[in-house]
Every structure is written in C-alpha cells, then in structure tokens.
C-alpha positions in Angstrom: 20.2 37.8 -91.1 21.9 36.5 -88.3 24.5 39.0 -86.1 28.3 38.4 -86.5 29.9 39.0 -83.8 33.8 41.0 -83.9 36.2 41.3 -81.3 38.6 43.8 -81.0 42.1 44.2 -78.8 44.1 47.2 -78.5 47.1 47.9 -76.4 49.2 51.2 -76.1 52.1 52.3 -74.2 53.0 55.4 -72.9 50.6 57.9 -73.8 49.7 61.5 -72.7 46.7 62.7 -71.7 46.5 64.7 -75.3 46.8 61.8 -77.4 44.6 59.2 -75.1 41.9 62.2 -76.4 43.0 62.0 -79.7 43.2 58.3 -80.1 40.4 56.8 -78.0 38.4 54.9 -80.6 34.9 56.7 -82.0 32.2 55.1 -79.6 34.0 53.0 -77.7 33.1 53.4 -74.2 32.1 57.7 -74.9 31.5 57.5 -71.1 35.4 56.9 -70.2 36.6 59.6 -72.7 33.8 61.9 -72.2 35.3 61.6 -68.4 38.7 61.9 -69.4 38.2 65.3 -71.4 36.2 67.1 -68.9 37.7 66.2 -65.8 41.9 64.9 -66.7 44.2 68.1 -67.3 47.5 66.4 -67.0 49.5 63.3 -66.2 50.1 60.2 -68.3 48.7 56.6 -68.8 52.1 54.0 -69.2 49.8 50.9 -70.3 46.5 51.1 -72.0 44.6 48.2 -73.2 41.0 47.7 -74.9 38.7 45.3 -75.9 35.3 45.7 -77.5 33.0 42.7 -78.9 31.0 44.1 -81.9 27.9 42.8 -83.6 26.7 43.3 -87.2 23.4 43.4 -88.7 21.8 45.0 -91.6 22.0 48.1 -89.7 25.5 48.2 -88.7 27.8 47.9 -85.6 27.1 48.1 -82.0 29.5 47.5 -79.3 27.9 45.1 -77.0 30.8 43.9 -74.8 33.8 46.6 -73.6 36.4 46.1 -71.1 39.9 47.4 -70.4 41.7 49.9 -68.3 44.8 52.0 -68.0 48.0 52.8 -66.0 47.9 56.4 -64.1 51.0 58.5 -63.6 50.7 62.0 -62.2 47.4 62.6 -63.1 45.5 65.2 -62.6 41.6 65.2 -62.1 38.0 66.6 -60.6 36.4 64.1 -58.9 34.2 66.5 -56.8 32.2 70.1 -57.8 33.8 73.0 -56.3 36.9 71.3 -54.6 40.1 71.3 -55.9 41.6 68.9 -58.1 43.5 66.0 -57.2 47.1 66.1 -58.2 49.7 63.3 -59.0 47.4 60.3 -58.9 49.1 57.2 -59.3 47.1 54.1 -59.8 45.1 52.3 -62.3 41.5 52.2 -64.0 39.4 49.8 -65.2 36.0 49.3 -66.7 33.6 46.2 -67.7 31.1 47.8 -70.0 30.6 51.4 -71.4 29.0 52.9 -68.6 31.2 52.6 -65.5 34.6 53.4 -64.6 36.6 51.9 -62.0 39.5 53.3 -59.7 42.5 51.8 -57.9 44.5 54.9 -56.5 47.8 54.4 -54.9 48.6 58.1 -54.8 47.5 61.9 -55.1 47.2 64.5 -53.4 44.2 66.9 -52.6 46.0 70.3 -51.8 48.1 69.4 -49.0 46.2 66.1 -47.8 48.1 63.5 -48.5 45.6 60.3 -50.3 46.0 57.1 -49.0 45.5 53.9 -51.8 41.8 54.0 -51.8 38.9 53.2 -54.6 36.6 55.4 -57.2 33.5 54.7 -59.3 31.9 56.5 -61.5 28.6 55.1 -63.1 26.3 56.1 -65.8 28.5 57.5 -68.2 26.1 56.9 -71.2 23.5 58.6 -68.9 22.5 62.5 -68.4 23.7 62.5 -65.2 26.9 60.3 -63.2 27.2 58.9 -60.0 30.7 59.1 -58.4 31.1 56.8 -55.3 34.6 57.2 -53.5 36.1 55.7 -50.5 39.6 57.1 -50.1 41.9 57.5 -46.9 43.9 60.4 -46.2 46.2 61.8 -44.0 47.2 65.7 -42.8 46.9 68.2 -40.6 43.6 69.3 -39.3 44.0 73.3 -41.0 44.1 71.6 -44.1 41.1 69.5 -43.2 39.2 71.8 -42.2 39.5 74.6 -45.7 38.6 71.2 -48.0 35.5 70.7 -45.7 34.7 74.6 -45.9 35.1 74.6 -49.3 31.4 76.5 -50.4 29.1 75.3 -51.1 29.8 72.8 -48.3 31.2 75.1 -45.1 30.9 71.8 -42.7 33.6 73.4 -40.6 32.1 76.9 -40.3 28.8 75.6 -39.4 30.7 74.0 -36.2 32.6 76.6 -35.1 35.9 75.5 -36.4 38.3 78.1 -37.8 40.8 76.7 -39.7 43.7 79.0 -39.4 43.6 78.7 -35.7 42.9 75.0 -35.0 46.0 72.4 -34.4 46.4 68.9 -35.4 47.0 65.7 -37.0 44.5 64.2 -39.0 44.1 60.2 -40.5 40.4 60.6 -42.7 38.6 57.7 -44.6 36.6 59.8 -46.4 33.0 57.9 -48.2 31.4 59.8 -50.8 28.5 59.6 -53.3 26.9 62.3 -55.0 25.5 63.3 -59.1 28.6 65.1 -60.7 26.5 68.3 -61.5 27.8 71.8 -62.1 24.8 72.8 -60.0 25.2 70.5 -57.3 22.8 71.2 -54.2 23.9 69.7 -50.6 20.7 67.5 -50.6 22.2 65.3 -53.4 25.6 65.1 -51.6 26.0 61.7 -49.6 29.4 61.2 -47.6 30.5 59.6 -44.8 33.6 61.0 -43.0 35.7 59.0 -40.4 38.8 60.5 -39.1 41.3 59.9 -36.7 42.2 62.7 -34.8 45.6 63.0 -32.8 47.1 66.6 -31.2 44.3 68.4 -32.0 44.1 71.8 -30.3 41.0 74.2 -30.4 42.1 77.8 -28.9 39.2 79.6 -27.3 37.2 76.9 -28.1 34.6 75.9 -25.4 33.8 78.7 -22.8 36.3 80.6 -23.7 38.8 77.5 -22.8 41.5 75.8 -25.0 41.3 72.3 -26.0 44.7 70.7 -26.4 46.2 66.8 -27.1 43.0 66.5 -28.8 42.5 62.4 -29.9 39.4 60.5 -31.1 37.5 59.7 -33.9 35.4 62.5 -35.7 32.3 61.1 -37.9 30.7 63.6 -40.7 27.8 62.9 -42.3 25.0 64.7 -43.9 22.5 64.8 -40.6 25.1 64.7 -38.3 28.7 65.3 -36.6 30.4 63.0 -33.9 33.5 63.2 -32.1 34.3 60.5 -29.3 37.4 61.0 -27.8 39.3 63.2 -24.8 41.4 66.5 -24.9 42.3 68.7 -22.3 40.3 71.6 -21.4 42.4 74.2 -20.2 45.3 71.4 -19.2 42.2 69.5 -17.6 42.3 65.9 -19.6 38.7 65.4 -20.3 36.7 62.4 -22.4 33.6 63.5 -23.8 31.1 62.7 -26.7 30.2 66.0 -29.0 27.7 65.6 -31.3 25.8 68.0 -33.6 22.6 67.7 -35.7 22.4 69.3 -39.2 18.2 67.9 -38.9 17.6 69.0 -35.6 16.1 66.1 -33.2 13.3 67.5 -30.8 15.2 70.7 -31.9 18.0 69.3 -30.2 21.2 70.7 -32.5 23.9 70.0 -29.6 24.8 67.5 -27.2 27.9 67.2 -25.4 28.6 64.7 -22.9 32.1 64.4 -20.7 33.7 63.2 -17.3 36.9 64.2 -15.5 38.9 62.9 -12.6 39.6 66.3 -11.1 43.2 67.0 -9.3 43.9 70.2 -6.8 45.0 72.4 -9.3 42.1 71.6 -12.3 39.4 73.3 -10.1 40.9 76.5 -10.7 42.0 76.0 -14.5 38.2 75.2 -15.3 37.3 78.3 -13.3 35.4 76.5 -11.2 34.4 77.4 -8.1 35.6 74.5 -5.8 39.1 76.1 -6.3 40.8 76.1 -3.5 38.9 74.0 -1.4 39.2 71.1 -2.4 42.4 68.4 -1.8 42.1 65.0 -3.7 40.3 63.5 -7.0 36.8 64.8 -7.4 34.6 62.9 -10.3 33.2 65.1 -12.7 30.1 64.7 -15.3 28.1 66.7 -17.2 25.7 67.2 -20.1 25.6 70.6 -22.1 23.1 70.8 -25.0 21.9 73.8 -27.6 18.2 73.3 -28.3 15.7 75.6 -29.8 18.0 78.6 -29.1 18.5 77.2 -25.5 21.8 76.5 -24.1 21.8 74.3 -21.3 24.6 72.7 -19.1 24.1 69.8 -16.4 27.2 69.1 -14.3 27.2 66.9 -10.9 30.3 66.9 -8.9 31.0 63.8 -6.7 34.0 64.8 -3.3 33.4 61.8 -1.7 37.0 60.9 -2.5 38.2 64.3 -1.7 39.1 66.5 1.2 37.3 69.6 1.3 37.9 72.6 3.6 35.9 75.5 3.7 38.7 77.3 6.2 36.7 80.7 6.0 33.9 78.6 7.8 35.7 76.7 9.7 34.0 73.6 8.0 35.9 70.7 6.4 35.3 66.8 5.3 37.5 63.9 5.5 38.5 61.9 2.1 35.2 59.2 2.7 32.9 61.2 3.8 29.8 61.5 0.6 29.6 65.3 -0.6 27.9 66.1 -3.9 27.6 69.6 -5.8 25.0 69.7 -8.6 24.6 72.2 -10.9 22.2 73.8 -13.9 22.4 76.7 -16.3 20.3 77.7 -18.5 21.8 80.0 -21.0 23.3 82.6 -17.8 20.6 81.2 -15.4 22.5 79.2 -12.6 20.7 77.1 -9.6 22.4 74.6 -7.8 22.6 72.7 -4.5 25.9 70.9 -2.6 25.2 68.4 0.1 27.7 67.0 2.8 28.5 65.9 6.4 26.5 68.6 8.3 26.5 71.0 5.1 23.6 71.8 2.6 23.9 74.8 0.0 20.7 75.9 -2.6 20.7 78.9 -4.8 20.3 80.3 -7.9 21.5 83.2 -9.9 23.0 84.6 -13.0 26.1 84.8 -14.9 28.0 86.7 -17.1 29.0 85.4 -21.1 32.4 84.7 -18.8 30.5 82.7 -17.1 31.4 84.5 -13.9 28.9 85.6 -11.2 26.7 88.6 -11.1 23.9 87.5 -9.0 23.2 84.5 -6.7 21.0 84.5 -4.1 21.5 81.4 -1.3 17.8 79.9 0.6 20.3 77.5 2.4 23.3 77.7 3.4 24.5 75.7 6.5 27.9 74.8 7.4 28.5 72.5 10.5 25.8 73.9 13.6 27.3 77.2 13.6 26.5 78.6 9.9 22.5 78.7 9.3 22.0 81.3 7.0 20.7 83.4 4.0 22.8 85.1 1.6 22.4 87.6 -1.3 25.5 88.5 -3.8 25.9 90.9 -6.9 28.6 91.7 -8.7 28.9 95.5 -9.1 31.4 96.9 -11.2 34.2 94.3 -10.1 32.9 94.8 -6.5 31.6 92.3 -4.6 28.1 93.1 -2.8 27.2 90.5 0.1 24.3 90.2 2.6 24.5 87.6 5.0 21.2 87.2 7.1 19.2 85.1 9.3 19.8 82.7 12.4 24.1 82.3 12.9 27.1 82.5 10.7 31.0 81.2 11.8 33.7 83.9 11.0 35.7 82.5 13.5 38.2 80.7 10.5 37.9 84.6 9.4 39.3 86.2 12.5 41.6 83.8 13.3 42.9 80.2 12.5 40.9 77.1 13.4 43.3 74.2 14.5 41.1 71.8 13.5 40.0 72.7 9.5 42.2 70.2 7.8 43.8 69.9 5.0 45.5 73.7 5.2 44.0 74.8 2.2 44.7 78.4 1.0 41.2 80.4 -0.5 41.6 82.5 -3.2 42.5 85.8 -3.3 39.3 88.2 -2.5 38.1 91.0 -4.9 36.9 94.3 -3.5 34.1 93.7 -1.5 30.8 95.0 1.2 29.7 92.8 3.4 26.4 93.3 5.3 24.9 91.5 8.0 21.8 90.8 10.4 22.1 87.9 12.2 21.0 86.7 15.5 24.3 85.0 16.2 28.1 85.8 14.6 30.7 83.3 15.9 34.3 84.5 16.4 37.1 83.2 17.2 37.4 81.0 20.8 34.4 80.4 21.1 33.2 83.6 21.6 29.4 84.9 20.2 28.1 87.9 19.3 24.6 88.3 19.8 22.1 90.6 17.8 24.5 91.5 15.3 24.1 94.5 13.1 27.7 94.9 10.9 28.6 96.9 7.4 32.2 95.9 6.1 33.8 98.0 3.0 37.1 96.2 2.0 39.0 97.3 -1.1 41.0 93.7 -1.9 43.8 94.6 0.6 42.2 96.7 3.7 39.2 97.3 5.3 38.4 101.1 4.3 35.2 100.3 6.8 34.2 98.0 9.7 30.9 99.0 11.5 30.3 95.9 13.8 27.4 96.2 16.8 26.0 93.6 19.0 26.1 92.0 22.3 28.9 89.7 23.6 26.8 88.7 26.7 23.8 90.0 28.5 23.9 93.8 28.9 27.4 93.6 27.9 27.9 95.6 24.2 30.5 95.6 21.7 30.7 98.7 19.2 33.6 99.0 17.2 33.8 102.0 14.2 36.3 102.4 11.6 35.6 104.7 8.4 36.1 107.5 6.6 35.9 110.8 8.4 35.1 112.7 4.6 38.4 114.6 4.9 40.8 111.9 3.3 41.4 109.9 6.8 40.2 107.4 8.7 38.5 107.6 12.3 38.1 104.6 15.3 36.2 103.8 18.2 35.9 100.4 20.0 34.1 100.2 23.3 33.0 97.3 25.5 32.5 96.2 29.1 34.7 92.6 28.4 37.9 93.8 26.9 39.0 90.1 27.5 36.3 89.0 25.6 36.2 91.1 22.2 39.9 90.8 22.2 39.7 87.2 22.4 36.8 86.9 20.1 39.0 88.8 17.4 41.8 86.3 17.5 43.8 88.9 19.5 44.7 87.5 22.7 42.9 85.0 25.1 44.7 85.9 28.0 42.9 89.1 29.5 39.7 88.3 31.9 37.1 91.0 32.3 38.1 95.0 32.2 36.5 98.0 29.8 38.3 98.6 27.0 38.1 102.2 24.9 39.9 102.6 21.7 40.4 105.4 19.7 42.7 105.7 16.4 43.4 107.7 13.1 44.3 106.2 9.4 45.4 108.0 6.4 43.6 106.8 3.4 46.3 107.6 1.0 48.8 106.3 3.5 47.1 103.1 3.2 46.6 103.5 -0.8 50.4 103.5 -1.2 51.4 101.1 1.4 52.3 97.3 0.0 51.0 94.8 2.0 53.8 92.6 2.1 56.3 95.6 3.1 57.7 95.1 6.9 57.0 98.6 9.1 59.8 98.6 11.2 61.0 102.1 10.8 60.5 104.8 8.3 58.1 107.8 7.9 54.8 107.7 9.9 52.6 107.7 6.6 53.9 103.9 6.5 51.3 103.3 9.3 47.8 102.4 8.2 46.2 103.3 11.4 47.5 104.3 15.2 45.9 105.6 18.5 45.8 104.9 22.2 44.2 102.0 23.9 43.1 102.0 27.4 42.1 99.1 29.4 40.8 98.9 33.2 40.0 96.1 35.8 40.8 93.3 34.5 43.1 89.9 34.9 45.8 88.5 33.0 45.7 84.4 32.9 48.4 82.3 31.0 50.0 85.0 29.3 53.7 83.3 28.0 55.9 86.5 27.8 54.3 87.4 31.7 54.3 83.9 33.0 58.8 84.2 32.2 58.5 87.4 33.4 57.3 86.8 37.0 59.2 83.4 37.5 62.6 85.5 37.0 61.4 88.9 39.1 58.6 87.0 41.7 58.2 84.3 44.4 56.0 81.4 42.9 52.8 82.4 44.3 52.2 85.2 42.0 52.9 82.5 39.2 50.6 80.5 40.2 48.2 82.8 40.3 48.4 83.9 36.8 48.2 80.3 36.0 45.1 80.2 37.8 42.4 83.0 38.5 44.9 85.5 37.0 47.1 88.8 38.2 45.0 91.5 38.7 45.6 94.9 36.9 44.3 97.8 37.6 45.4 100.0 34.1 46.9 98.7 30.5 47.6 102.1 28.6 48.9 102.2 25.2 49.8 104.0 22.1 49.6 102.1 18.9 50.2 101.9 15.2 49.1 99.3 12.7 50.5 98.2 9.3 49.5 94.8 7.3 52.9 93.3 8.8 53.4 94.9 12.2 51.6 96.4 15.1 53.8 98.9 16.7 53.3 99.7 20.8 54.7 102.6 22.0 55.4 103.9 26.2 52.4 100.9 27.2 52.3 100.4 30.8 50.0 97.8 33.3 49.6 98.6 36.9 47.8 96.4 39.5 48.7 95.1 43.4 51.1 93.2 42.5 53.1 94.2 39.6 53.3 96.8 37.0 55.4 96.9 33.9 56.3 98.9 30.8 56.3 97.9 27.1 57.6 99.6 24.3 58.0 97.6 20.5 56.5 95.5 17.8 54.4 92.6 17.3 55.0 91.0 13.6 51.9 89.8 12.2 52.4 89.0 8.7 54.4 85.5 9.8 53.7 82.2 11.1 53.6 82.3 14.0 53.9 85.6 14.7 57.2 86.9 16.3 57.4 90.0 18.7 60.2 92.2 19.7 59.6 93.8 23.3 61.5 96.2 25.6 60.7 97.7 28.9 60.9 97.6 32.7 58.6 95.0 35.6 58.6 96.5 38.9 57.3 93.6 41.2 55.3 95.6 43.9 54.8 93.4 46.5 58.6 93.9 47.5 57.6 97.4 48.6 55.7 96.0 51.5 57.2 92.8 52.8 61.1 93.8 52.1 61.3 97.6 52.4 58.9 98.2 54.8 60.9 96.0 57.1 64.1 98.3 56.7 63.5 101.9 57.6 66.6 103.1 57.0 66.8 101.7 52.7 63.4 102.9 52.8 64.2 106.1 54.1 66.5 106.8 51.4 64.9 105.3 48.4 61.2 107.5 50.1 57.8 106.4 49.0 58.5 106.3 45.5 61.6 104.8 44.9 62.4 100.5 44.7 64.4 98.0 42.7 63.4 97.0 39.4 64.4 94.6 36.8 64.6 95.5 33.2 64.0 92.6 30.6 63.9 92.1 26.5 61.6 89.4 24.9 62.3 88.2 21.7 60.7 85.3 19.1 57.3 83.9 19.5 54.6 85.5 20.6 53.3 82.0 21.7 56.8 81.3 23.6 59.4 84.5 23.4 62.8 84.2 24.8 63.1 86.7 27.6 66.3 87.9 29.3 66.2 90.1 32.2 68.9 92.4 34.0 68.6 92.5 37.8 71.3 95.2 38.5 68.4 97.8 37.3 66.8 100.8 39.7 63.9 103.3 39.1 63.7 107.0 39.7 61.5 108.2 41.8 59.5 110.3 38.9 59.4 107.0 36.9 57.7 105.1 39.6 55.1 107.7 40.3 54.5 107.8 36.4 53.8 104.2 37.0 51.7 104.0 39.8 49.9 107.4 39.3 49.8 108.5 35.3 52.4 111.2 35.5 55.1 111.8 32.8 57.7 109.6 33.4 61.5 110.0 32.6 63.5 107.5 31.2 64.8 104.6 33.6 68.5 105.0 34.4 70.7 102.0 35.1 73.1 101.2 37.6 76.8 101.1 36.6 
C-alpha cells in the first residue's frame, strides 16, 4: 500500500501559557511542549502557527514534516539549571522539525541584567537528554554580574576573588553557552564563553591591599580560563595590564598578571613604593606577578632614565637623561633587588611583611657617588627601625646639613623611630670635612635623638667624641670634646667660620621635657622645661674668618685692617664662653662673650633654626681693644680717669639672617670698669650702663 501523505495548518491568536498546554496537538512536536511545561511558568504567545505533513500506512500516522513557531510576550522561563529564571521575554520561536527549537529574543530580564536581542537553541527534544546553545548580550552592573556567575554550582566569581557586594561597575556581557539541560548537571558538561565589556569597574582592597578604580576592558570567561585586558587605577595610579587565570593549571601556572605604568611624583608613594620621594619626572614601570604551585611571584623593572632622582640624604642625584634602572623580585615575602645609575649601584635582599612592608634587608652594595661605599643591614623591630651601616665610607653630609648641589629639592619621607649603628673607615660631613675611624650608635624616636654616641678622628691625632644619652634618672647628659672646634662645628653644618681652638661642651636634657615638646612650637619665652637640652660651651685659641654678623661689626667699631684680617687669616680670639639652650626651633645663647688682642664682645639671644634660612636675634656690647693702646695710651690724663680698666664701647643689635643680619650699632656707649675686667679676665660682670 502506498503512503498518503496529509498536511495540516493551524493558526491561533492570543493564547496563555495554560491553554498553549492544553491545546498543543497530541504528538505534534512532544519536544516543544514537553519544553514548554517544564520550563514556561508565565507570559503569553500573541500568534501561533503549525504545520505538520502526515503519512498513512497500514499502521497509521506519523508526522514526518513539522514547522511553525510562536509570538512571546512576558514570558517566563529556565534556560539554565540552578540560575534563575528569565523574566518578561519578548520575542519569537520557531522550529523546522520535532526535535529543535529555535529563539529570537528581543527582551527579558535575568534578575536585574538587562538581556540584549540575542538567539537560543535547544536540540534533541525527542532525545533523553537536550542540548541548549545560547548567545545572548546583556547589560548591568558588575554586583549583579558577579551573584549570576556565583550562582552554585558554578561560584566563577568566588574562585577569583571577587566579592560581589563590594565590587563597582558597569557591565555590557555577550554571554555563549552550551551545556545538557540536566537536573544533575556537573561543571564538566558546561561549555560557555563569556565576553564582557567592562566600564567603572572598582575593586576595593583588591590587589595588595590596593583599590582598583575606573576599571575598563574586556573580561573573557571560559571553562579553562579567565582574561581581563584592560587598565584601572591602582590606588589613583592608572595602570594597563593583562590578568589571566587558569581553572587547568599550565606548568602549574594558575596566575599571570602582566602591567605597565608611566609613573608621576606623587604615584611612587600611592603604590607604596619605595622611590617615594625621590624621584621628580615620569618613571616607566613593568612587571609580571604570577601564583604557581603555591608560589607567588612578582617581577617589576623600573626604568628613571627620564626622571630626576635625588637621594638628598646622600647627597647623590641624576639629571632627567642620565640611564638609572631599579629591578626587583619577590618571592612570596622574599625580596632581592639591584638599582644601577651614574656612579650608583644598590644589591640586596630581604623579607617582607603580608603589607608588603620591610622587615629585613640586608645591602652587599651600596655606593652612591665616590663618597658612599658601604654595607648595610636593616630589621624592622616592633615599628623601630634597626640600621647598621659598615664598611669603607658613607656621606651624611646631606644629613647634617644642606648640599647646594643635590637637585631637584626633593623632600624624603618622614623617618620612623630608628638606631643607627656604624663602623666605617670614613664618615663624610658636611664641608667637606671627614671623620676617620668612626665608631657611632644613634637612638632617635621619629622627632629627637634620645642618643648620639659618635667617636673618631677628624685629622691625625686630632679626636672627636661627642656623648648624648640617658643618664638612667629621666634626663639627658652631654659631652663634646675635640682639639679643632672649627672643624667639628663646621663638619656638623654649624658654622664654617671658626679656625682651630679646643672646644668642651657639656649639657643637660629632660626626657619628658622633650616628650611633651612639639616640634614645630617656637621657644622664645616660656618655662625652662620648653628646652630640650642646655649647658655651657667653652672654646679657646682659635680664629674667626668670614663671619657676616662680625665682618659688619668691625667695619662700624674698627679701622679696615682688622677687617681685612678676618677676611683673610682671621681675628684671633683667645676665649668664646657660652651658656646655651636648645629646642627643635631655636637655640637660645645666654651672657656669651669672645676675647682676643684685638677685640672682645658679648652676645646674648637666639638663633631660629626651624626656617629657611635661618634668622637670628642678637644683643650685646664689641669693645675694639686696640683703642686702648694707640688712642688712650697717648692721653694720660683720659686715661688716668677712665684707669686700666675702663674705655669706650659701642653697643650693637643684629637682626635677620644669619647668612647676612642687619646690624645697628650705638656709639654714644661706655663700660664700667667691673664689666671690662669681666671681659678681659672671667670675673662677674655688671650690666653695661649707657650714657645719657
């Protein structure tokens, strides 16, 4: 008998999802309506139409030809195991046989993703098992992302260290799926393919403890592997890098991260890095971090040619040119790295903390310019800094005073409580002076210097020992001795206008003085506990050259040939006798007087040290002593009545810089005979009267 074959057309309109179940003709297509009543819960279809081509034989019916489709309006549906539905699909559905189903969407949403129009299959609905295959874009905000992809089984974002209700963003997601719809599915039957388009994404705490913000690039998902390619900022630092993470582990490699920065002046010190604050200009930054085995692993190489660096401390610095490279590698908290420059070289290694900050490092090299060529050894001990600087020379002279030619004027950071140790054979300080043979322990508490032990030889035979500590009883002790005054005051970045002379110094400090002082408070009057420090200072045979407040002095009081003198060889003194007291902004003198052949003087006032340049504010009384035997002699009857130890005088104020003061003297002044003696000879002196 031969087949007969039947077509049949139906068309509805406007149907609900109840009655499409209802209605849907007895094996026609049982795949489509087995789909629709397991996995459509609401919505309606506007238009349906159906057509089936049937043949007949002795046996019956079969369909052998099906095709047709349907309007969506609002539909709800599963398309995925374990993820929510997707609500208010609009679109349309067709199929060409009774085992597929095809998908145009136009709308829906998945939670609060927003679907783009997009495409869905579903195949092997007369089979045991189907295959959905989707490729639909979206848009929304990465939180909302990042729950669907967490969704369990699946946890993608999880596994990445990506917490939803912290992260920040805009997200535009073609999302490629194909997987068996089972109730049991496992992950190894799931095949996807994510693409998204990330714009203001922001990561808090996310690498290093560092935000990521203005997030943009394009994230990739797939079963083996997740990609980002893009650039955020890193703590305000914009940054492009590559992140990528393995779900099957390459050479047990599971993370690679690749990136590169232009650096600015400012970006050093938002990375934490420890350039900050030396360097001035764009710095090129690279690096590679991976996670492999268990091993975390970060490359990064620094390139300052284009930079100015300044290492002011060490009175080292590099033009914007010049090559200078900084390499580094860390291993989990294992650090080694080298720096190379224009007459620099650094190579160390040590450990840090999960802040990445320092707690060991140990330098084999470390030379700066021809005057730093040294060893040094740091730990980190409770928030105190432990250094030990040994070997062949080390500059402090940027430490002890400023270096004109370190440029640019970079500021360093601000120091932490620290001890400093050293052995060296040779410590340069400032002008040029070296001290040989140095042995020096240094206890600061990140604003004074609770101890300063310093020993060593400023010349041949010629030592330096200056002690300041704790005397155990709540108060400091000091004592400063050497046979070049002139020297260890200019090496100190004190004065370089005093030749020769031995210097002793001796001093008090009160510890909780000092505890409660502010460092930034000016210590012009007030009670005594102010005062960090103060003692006497006593000074013999020596010369003063070039001194500015002097030099106006003597070309008011004296004939030009004493001027020149101190212009040249210097004006010989015989005593300089002080008392003192020190605060962070101001070093106080009290009843100071200099004696010597030609002239002697009195000081009394302050010296303010905490501006630039320093300012002083002087009083007191220059007796030029040569008048006593060229004019007086020559008159015995004035010298009769002033006697041995009576002669004019000139009092005189000095005011403004220390490098050039204003200076105003009154000639109409006369001396006591007890205050000359006090001059000349160390006795108590009264105060000097004026004449009407």
């Amino acid at each position: 008998m031969h087949e007969k074959i039947i077509a049949v057309s139906a068309s509805v309109q406007d149907m609900g999802i109840a009655a499409m179940k209802r209605w849907w003709p007895n094996g026609a297509a049982p795949g489509a309506i087995a789909w629709i009543n397991d996995d459509v819960s609401a919505g309606r279809f506007p238009h349906i139409a159906v057509s089936v081509e049937l043949t007949q034989d002795k046996d019956g019916y079969d369909i052998t030809a099906a095709k047709g489709g349907w309007d969506m309006q609002g539909i709800t549906s599963k398309f995925m195991p374990a993820f929510p539905p997707i609500t208010g699909i609009d679109g349309a559905v067709t199929f060409t046989g009774p085992d597929s189903l095809h998908f145009n969407l136009q709308d829906g949403r998945l939670g609060d993703i927003q679907l783009q129009p997009g495409t869905m299959d579903i195949s092997g609905l007369n089979a045991g098992v189907q295959i959905l295959k989707m490729d639909i874009p979206a848009v929304g905000q990465l939180p909302d992302m990042l729950t669907l992809l967490d969704t369990p089984p699946y946890g993608y974002a999880k596994k990445y260290g990506l917490k939803a209700a912290s992260e920040r963003g805009g997200v535009g997601l073609d999302l490629q799926v194909e997987l068996p719809l089972l109730a049991a599915l496992k992950l190894s039957d799931l095949k996807y393919h994510a693409v998204a388009n990330l714009n203001q994404v922001a990561l808090p705490n996310a690498l290093m403890g560092k935000d990521i913000s203005n997030g943009k690039g394009v994230f990739e998902l797939t079963p083996d592997e997740m990609k980002i390619n893009g650039a955020a900022d890193i703590a305000g630092v914009p940054m492009q890098f590559v992140w990528q993470d393995f779900m099957a582990p390459k050479d047990n490699l599971t993370r690679s991260v690749t990136f590169n920065s232009e650096l600015l002046d400012d970006d050093h010190a938002r990375l934490g890095l420890p350039t900050a604050g030396y360097v001035h200009g764009p710095a090129k930054l690279i690096g590679t971090y991976e996670e492999r085995g268990g091993q975390k692993t970060l490359q990064t190489k620094m390139d300052l040619a284009a930079a100015n660096v300044a290492v002011k401390d060490l009175s080292w610095s590099k033009p914007a040119g010049a090559p200078m490279t900084i390499n580094a590698s860390l291993s989990n908290n294992n650090l080694s790295f080298t720096a190379t420059g224009p007459d620099m070289a650094l190579d160390g290694a040590g450990i840090l903390d999960d802040k990445m900050q320092p707690q060991k490092l140990d330098f084999g090299v470390f030379r700066f310019g021809d005057k730093t060529n040294a060893k040094l050894s740091f730990e980190s001990q409770n928030a105190r800094e432990h250094w030990m600087i040994t070997g062949q020379s080390f500059n402090a002279a940027g430490l002890v005073a400023a270096d004109e030619n370190v440029s640019p004027e970079l500021t360093s950071p601000p120091k932490p409580p620290r001890w400093i140790g050293m052995k060296l054979d040779s410590l340069l300080l400032a002008n040029g002076a070296e001290l040989k043979n140095v042995q020096a322990e240094l206890d600061h508490d990140g604003k004074h210097w609770d101890k300063v032990l310093l020993h060593g030889d400023l010349h041949a035979n010629v030592p330096l020992s200056i002690n300041w500590g704790p005397d155990g009883k709540g108060k400091q002790t000091l004592s400063a001795a050497t046979d070049d005054a002139g020297k260890a005051l200019s090496a100190f970045g004190i004065t370089d206008t005093i030749r020769g002379g031995k210097l002793a110094m001796t001093g008090t400090g009160d510890m909780n003085a000092l505890n409660k002082t502010s460092g930034n408070a000016e210590k012009t009057s007030g009670s005594a506990n102010e005062w960090l420090a103060g003692g006497s200072v006593k000074i013999t045979d020596f010369k003063v050259v070039n001194a500015p407040l002097l030099a106006k002095l003597l070309a008011v009081t004296s004939p030009g040939g004493l001027l020149d003198t101190l212009r040249g060889d210097g004006v010989s003194f015989a005593t300089l006798k002080s008392e003192f007291q020190y605060s962070d902004a101001v070093l106080r003198l009290s009843g100071g007087k200099m004696n010597g052949q030609s002239i002697g003087l009195t000081f009394d006032g302050d010296i303010q040290q905490d501006k630039t340049p320093n300012t002083l504010a002087l009083n007191g009384t220059i007796v030029p002593l040569y008048m006593l035997n060229t004019v007086l002699s020559g008159v015995p009857i004035l010298g009769d009545i002033l006697g041995k130890d009576g002669l004019l005088a000139f009092n005189y104020k000095a005011t403004g810089k220390v490098s050039d003061p204003d200076v105003s003297v009154n000639p109409l002044s006369a001396l006591t005979p007890g205050f000359l003696r006090d001059l000349l000879f160390d006795n108590a002196a009264p105060t000097p009267e004026k004449n009407p």
